[in-house]
Backbone as CSV, one residue per row, in Angstrom:
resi,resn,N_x,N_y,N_z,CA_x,CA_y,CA_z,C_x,C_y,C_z
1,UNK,150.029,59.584,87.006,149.551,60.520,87.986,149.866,61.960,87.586
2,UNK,151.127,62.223,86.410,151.247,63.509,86.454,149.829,64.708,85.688
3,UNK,148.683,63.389,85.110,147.616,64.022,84.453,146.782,64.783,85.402
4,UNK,147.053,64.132,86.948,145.840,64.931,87.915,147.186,66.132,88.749
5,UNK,148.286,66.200,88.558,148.753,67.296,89.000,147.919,68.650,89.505
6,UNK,147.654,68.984,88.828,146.851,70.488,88.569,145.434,70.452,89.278
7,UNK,145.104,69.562,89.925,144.109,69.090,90.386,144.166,68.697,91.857
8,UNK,143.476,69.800,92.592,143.624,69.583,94.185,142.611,68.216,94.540
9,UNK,141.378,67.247,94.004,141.370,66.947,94.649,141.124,65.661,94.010
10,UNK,141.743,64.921,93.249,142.231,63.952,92.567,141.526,62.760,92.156
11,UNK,140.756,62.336,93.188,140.402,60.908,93.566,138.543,61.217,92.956
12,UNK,137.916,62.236,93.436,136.535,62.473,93.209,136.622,62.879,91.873
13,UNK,137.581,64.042,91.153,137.585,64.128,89.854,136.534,63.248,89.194
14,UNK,137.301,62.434,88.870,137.199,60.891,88.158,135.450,60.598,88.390
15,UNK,135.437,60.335,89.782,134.414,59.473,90.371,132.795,60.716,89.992
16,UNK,132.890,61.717,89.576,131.584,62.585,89.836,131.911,62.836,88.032
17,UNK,132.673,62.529,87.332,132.378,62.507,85.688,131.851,61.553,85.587
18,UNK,131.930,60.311,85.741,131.686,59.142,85.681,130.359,58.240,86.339
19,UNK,129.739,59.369,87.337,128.988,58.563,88.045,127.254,58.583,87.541
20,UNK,126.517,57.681,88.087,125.314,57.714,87.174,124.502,58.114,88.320
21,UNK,124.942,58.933,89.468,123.862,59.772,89.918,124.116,61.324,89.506
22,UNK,122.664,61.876,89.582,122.784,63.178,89.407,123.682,64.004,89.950
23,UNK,124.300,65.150,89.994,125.439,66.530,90.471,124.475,66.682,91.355
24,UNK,124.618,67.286,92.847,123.874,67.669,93.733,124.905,69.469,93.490
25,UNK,123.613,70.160,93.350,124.218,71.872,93.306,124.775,71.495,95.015
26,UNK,125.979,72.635,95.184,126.023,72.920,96.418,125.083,74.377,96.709
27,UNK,125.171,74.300,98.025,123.910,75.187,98.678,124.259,77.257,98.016
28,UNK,125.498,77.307,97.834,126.196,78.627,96.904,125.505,78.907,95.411
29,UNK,125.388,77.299,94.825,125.456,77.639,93.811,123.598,77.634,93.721
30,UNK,122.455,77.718,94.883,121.037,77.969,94.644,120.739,79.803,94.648
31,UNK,121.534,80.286,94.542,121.111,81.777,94.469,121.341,82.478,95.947
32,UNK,121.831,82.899,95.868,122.021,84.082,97.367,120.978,84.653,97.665
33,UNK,120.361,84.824,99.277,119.579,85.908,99.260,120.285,87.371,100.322
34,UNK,121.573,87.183,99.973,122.000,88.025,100.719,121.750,89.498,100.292
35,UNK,121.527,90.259,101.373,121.285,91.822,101.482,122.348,93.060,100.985
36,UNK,122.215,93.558,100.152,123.356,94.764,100.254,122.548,95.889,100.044
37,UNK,123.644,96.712,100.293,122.892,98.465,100.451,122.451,98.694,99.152
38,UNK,121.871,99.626,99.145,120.864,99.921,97.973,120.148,98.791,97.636
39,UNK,119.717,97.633,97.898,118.894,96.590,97.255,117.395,97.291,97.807
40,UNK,116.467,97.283,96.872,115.313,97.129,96.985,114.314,96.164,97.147
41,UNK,113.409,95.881,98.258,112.739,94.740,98.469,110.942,95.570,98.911
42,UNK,110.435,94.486,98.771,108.855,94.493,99.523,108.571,93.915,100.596
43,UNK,108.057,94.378,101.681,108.145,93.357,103.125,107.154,94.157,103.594
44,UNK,106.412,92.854,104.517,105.127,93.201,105.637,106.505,93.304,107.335
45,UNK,105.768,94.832,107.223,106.464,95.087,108.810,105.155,94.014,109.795
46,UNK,106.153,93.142,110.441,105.363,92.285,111.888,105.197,92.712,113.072
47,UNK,106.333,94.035,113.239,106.494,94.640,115.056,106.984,95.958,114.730
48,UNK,106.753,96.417,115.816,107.752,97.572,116.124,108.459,97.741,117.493
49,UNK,109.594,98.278,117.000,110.343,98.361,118.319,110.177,99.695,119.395
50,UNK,111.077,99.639,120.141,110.458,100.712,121.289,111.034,102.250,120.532
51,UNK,112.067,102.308,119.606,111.866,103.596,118.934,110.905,103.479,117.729
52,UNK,110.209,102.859,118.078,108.964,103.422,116.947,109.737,102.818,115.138
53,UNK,110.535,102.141,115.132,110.793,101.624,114.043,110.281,100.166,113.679
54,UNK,109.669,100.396,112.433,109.518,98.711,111.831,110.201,98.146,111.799
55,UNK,109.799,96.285,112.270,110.378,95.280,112.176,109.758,94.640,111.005
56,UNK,110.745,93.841,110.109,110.334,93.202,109.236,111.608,92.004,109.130
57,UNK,111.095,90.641,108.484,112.265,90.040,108.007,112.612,89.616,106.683
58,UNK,113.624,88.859,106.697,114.079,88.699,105.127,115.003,87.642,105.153
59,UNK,114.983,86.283,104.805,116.143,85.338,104.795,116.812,85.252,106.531
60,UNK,116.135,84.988,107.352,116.619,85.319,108.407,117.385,86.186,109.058
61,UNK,117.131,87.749,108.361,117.810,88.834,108.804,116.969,89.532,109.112
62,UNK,116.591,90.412,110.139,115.665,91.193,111.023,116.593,92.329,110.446
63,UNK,115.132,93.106,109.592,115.295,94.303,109.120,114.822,95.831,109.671
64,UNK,114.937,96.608,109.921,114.642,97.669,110.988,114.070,98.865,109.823
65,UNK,112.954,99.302,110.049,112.802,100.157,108.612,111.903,101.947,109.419
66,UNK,113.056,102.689,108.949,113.118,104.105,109.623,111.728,104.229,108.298
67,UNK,110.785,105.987,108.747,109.517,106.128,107.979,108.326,106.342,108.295
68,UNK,108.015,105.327,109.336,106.520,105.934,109.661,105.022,104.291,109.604
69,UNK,105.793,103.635,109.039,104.996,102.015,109.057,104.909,101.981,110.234
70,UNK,103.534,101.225,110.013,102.775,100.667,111.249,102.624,98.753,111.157
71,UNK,101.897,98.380,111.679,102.119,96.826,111.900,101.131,95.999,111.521
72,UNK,101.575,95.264,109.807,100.964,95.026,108.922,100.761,95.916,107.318
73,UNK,101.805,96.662,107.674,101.667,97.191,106.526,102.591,96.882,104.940
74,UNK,102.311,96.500,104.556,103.180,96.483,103.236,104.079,97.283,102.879
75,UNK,105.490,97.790,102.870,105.987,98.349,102.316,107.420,97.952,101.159
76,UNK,107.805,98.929,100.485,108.673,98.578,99.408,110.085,99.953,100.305
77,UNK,110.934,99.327,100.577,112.221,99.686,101.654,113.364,99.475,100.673
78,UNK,114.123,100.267,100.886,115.133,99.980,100.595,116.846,100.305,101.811
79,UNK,117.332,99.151,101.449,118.460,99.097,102.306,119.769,100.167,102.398
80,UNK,119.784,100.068,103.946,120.812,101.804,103.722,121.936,101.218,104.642
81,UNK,121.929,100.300,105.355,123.342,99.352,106.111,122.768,98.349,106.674
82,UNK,123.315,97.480,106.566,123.643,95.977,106.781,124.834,96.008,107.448
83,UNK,124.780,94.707,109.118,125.036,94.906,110.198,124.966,93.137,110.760
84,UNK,125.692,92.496,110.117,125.340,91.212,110.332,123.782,90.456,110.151
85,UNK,123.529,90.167,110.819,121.959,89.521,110.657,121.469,90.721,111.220
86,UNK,121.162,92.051,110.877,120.680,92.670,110.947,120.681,94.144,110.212
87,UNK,119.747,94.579,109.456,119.972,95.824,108.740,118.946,97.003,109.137
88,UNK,119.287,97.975,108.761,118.622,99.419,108.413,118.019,99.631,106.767
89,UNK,116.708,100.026,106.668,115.850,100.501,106.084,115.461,101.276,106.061
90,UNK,114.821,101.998,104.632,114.353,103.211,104.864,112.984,103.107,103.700
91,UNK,111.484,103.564,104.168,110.439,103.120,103.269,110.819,104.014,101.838
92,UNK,110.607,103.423,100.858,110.430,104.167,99.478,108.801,104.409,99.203
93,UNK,108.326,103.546,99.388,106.555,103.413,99.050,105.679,102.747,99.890
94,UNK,104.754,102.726,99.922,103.733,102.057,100.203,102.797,101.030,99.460
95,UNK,102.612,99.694,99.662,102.125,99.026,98.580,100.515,98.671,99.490
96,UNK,99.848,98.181,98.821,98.536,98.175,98.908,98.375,96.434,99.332
């Protein structure tokens, strides 16, 4: 036993080298789509809110985008704070 010392979880070690089904990725290791400031994205604004700002979403985060979009429009935003499931935007461009 002193070979699995170093090894928090002992028993699966063994059992997932050895086994003849495939590794299932865990859900971390499929790519993040998490938001940070300065990220640049493309999004169709769907609404607007009562100050006149676009709604758009992204990975289930309702994005708020300061600018001048209207509803349906394509734009390329970029992120200026993130706020839990919810961020601030600001348009860079207009896409067609």
């Amino acid at each position: 036993m002193t070979r699995y010392r170093d090894h928090k979880d002992v028993y699966r070690r063994d059992m997932n080298r050895y086994s003849v089904y495939p590794r299932i990725p865990r859900p971390t290791e499929y790519g993040s789509k998490k938001l940070h400031k300065g990220q640049t994205l493309t999004l169709e604004i769907s609404d607007v809110d009562g100050d006149g700002r676009g709604i758009a979403h992204y990975a289930g985060i309702r994005i708020r985008i300061n600018g001048g979009g209207t509803v349906g429009d394509r734009v390329k935003v970029r992120i200026v704070q993130v706020r839990g499931e919810e961020a601030l935007a600001e348009i860079v461009g207009f896409e067609k």
